[in-house]
Every structure is written in structure tokens, then in C-alpha cells.
N, C-alpha and C positions, 0 to 999 in steps of 0.2 A: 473532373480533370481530364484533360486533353491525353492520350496514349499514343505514344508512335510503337506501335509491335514490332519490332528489331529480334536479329538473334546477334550475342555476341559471342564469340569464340575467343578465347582468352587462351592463351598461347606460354606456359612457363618453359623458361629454355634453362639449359644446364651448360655452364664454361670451363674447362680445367681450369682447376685454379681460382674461381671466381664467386662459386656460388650458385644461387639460382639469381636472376635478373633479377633487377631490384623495382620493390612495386611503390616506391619514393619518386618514381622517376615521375612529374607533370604533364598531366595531357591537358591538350589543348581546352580552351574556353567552349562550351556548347554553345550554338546558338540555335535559337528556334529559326525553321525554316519557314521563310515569308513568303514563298510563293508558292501554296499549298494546290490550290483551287483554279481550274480556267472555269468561264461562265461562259456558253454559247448560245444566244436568243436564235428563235427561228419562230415566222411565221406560218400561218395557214388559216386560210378562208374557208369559212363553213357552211355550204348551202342548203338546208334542208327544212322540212316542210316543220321542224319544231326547231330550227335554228338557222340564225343571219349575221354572222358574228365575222370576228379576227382573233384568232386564238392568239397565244406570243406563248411560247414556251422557253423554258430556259432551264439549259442544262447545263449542270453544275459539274464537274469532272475531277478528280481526287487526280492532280497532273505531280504527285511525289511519288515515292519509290515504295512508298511502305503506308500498309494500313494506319488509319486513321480513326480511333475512338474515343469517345469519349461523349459528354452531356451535350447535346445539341439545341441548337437555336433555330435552326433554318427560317428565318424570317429575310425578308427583300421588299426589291422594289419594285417595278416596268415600269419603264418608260417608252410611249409612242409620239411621235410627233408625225407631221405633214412636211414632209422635204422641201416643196417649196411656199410652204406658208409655216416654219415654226411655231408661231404662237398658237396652234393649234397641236395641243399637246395633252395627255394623257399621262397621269402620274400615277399610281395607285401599288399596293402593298399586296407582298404573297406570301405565305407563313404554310406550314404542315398540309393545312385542308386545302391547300393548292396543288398538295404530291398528286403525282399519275405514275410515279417510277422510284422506288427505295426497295432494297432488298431487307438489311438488315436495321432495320430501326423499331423500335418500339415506341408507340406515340403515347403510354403512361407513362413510362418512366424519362422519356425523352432520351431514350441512349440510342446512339447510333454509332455503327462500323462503317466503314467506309471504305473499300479496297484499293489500291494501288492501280489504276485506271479503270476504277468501278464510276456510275454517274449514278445524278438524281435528276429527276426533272421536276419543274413547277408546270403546272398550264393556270393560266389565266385568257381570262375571254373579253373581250372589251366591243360594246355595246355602239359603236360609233359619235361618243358623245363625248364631247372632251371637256378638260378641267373647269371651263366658265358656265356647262351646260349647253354649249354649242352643237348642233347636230347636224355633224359634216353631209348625213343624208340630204339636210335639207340646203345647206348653206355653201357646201365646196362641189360635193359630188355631182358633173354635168353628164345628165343621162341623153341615154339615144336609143330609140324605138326598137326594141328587138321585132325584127319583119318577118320572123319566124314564127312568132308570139305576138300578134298583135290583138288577135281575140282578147286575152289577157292578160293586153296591155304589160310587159315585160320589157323592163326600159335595162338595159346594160349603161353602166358609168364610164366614160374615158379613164385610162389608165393613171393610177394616182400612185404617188413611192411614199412608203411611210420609213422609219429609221427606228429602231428597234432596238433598246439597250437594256441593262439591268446590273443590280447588285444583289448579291446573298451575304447575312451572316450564316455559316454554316456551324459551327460548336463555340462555347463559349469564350475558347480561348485563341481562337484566329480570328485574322485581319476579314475586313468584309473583302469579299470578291467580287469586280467590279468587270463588266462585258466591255468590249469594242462593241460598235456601232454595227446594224445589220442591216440591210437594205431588202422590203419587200415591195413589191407589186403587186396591187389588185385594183381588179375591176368591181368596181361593187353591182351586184344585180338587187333592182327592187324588191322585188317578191320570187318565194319558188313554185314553180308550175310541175306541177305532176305530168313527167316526160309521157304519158299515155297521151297526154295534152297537145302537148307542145315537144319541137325536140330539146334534147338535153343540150346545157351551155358548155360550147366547145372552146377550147384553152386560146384556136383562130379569131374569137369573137370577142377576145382582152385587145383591146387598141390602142 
């Protein structure tokens, strides 16, 4: 069951004449609050001699006023696509063994707290290969001879926009949480070269 941690202070007044306030009086209908959760994707490119990735992270953000607990789900989605060729798209699911960021959760029992502008993050890593088995390395990305690196042959890509979205269920009894769309930029580089090598890829050299 979902908790919202509240303090209530309950307030008995005394009237001449009247008694104590009467606790007949109707309060209003509760409603559960529907807009519990904001979700923020953000990218980052990863270039290193045991990785060649696109990370997408997505932070989950507790946007109410009051802690949040109860049995959780944390299960999602990511979605990547190619801004100007959509059908090059990337679907895939992120559940628990996606976390990089939870304070108080316990992953046997599935309970989690959640604080009043506390977050969680997923990372997910995506391999440049989209839903059909397409491998935008080979098929979208148009590289150009890094001339700093031409020993080792170091080809840098023209700058490509990918768009970056996502959903979480976050406990079992709220709505999924659903991102706006996030615009990244990257250059993809073929291979990494050990800067002893070659110099290091400077942020001037994304085009």
C-alpha cells in the first residue's frame, strides 16, 4: 500500500454556549494526487578503451510535498530515436538492476521511501543498434578522418540529434510517469585511442 507521511493536527475548539465543535461536520472527498512523479532523460556519450556507448539516464523526481512509501515497481521504458530519420528507434525496458541512485529502497522486499524532492535514477546504455538490428555505426553515421589520428586511423562522425524520452512505474499504486522529449548531440568516434597516442577528442572536433 502506497503511504503519503502527513502530520495532522487536529484542532478541538470550545464556544460559550456551544459545546466543543462538532466532529459530524463533512470534510471534504480525498483524492489521490495524480501528479506525483516528473521524469528527466539526459544523455551522455562514453568513450573509453572498455566502452562506446550512449548512456540515457532518467531521473525520476518525487515533484509532491510529502514522502512517499510504500511497495514498489520501478519498472520503464527508453526510448531513443534519430531526429531526422525517426524510424531509427530504440525501445527497450529498465526495472531495479538499472538503479545508479536510490537512498532508501530495499530490493528484497521491494519497499521504498521516497522524499519530497528526493530522485532515483535509471542508466541504461544503448549499444547503437536499433529495434530492426540496424547499426546506425554502419548505416547513418558519416565519419571524417580525425587528422590528428590518422596513424590510427580515428574517424570522428558528423554531428547527429537523437531525442530521448521515457516512462516509470514507480509503486504499485500510481500512474506511470511519463518524460517530455530531450534533445542530445553527439558525435560518435570509431575507436578510442590511448591520448599517449594520439591527442584526446575535443568537444571543437563535434561538427
Amino acid at each position: 500500500m502506497l503511504r503519503l507521511r502527513t502530520s495532522l493536527l487536529l484542532l478541538v475548539a470550545s464556544f460559550p454556549g456551544d459545546g466543543f465543535f462538532s466532529c459530524n461536520s463533512e470534510l471534504p472527498p480525498y483524492h489521490d494526487p495524480t501528479e506525483l512523479f516528473r521524469v528527466e532523460p539526459s544523455g551522455l556519450y562514453v568513450l573509453s578503451a572498455q566502452d562506446n556507448s550512449l548512456k540515457v539516464i532518467l531521473t525520476v523526481i518525487n515533484s509532491f510535498d510529502e514522502t512517499l512509501d510504500g511497495e514498489a515497481v520501478l519498472e520503464g521504458t527508453v526510448r531513443i530515436s534519430l531526429a531526422r530519420s525517426p524510424d531509427y528507434e530504440k525501445n527497450d525496458s529498465v526495472d531495479d538492476a538499472n538503479l545508479i541512485q536510490v537512498r532508501s529502497y530495499n530490493p528484497s522486499t521491494k519497499h521504498l521511501a521516497l522524499d519530497a524532492g528526493d530522485s532515483i535514477r535509471f542508466l541504461y546504455s544503448w549499444n547503437f543498434i536499433d529495434d530492426s538490428g540496424r547499426d546506425l555505426r554502419q548505416e547513418v553515421f558519416r565519419y571524417i578522418r580525425d587528422t590528428t589520428c590518422v596513424e590510427r586511423d580515428r574517424r570522428i562522425a558528423v554531428k547527429e540529434t537523437f531525442l530521448l524520452s521515457g516512462e516509470v512505474n514507480v509503486f504499485q499504486r500510481t500512474r506511470l510517469a511519463k518524460s517530455k522529449i530531450a534533445i542530445f548531440n553527439i558525435c560518435h568516434v570509431n575507436s578510442w585511442v590511448n591520448t599517449a597516442i594520439c591527442p584526446p577528442i575535443l568537444p571543437s572536433m563535434c561538427k
